[in-house]
C-alpha positions in Angstrom: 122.6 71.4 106.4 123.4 67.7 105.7 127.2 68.8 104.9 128.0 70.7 107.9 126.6 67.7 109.9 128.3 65.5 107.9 131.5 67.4 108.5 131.4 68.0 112.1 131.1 64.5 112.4 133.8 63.9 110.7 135.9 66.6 112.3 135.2 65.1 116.1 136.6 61.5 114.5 139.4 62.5 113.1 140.0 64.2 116.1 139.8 61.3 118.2 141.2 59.0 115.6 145.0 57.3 116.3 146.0 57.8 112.5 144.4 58.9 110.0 145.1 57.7 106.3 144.0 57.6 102.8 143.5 54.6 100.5 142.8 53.5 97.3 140.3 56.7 97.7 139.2 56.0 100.6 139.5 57.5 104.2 140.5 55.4 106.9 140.6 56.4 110.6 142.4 54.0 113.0 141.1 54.8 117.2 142.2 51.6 118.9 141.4 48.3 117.7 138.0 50.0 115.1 139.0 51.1 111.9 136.1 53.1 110.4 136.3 53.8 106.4 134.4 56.6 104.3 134.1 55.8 101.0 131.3 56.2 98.5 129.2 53.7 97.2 126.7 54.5 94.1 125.2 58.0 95.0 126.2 58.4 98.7 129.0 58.8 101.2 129.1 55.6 103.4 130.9 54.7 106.5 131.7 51.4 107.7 133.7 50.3 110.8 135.7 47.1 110.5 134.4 46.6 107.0 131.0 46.4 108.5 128.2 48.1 108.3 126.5 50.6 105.9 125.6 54.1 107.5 124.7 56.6 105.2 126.6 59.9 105.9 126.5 61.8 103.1 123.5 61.4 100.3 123.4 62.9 96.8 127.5 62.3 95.8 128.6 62.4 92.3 132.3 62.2 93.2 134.4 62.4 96.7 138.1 62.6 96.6 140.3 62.6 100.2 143.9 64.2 100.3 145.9 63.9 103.8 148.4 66.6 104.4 150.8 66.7 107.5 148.1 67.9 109.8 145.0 68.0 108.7 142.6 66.0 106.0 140.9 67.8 102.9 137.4 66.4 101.4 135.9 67.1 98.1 132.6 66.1 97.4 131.0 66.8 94.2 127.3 66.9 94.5 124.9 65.3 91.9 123.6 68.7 91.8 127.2 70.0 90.1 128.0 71.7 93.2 131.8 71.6 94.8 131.5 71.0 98.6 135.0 71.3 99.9 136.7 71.1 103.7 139.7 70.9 105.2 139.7 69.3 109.1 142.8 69.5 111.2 143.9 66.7 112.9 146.3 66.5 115.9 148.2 63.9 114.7 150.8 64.6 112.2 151.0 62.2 108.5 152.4 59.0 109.4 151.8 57.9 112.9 
């Protein structure tokens, strides 16, 4: 339940997002003048918008990578559980606007 929240959430951002990028393994999603940032911090998935903030969006993360493709983002989360959560969210922006 928690990761098809967590990725609808996700799926209505990048949506709405400007740009969309990943770095240093993190995901960054530009809309306007905020720049919100997934990355994960000790065991969880955290979001933070202009570098502030701490909202816990995903708990339970052993590892999390991001890949950006020309229209659409991919997230892999490994789960402290050993379980492979995986999804791919199309954007409607294309890789590097």
């Amino acid at each position: 339940m928690e990761w098809e929240l967590f990725v609808n959430l996700l799926k209505k951002e990048v949506q709405a997002g400007e740009s969309v990028e990943v770095v240093n393994g993190q995901l960054r999603i530009i809309n306007g003048e905020d720049v919100s940032t997934y990355q994960k911090y000790q065991n969880i998935l955290r979001k933070q918008v202009n570098g502030t903030g701490h909202e816990v969006v995903l708990q339970n993360v052993q590892s999390v990578s991001f890949a950006r493709n020309a229209q659409s983002v991919t997230i892999v989360v490994e789960t402290s559980f050993n379980q492979i959560k995986e999804a791919t969210i199309f954007s409607f922006i294309t890789k590097g606007e």
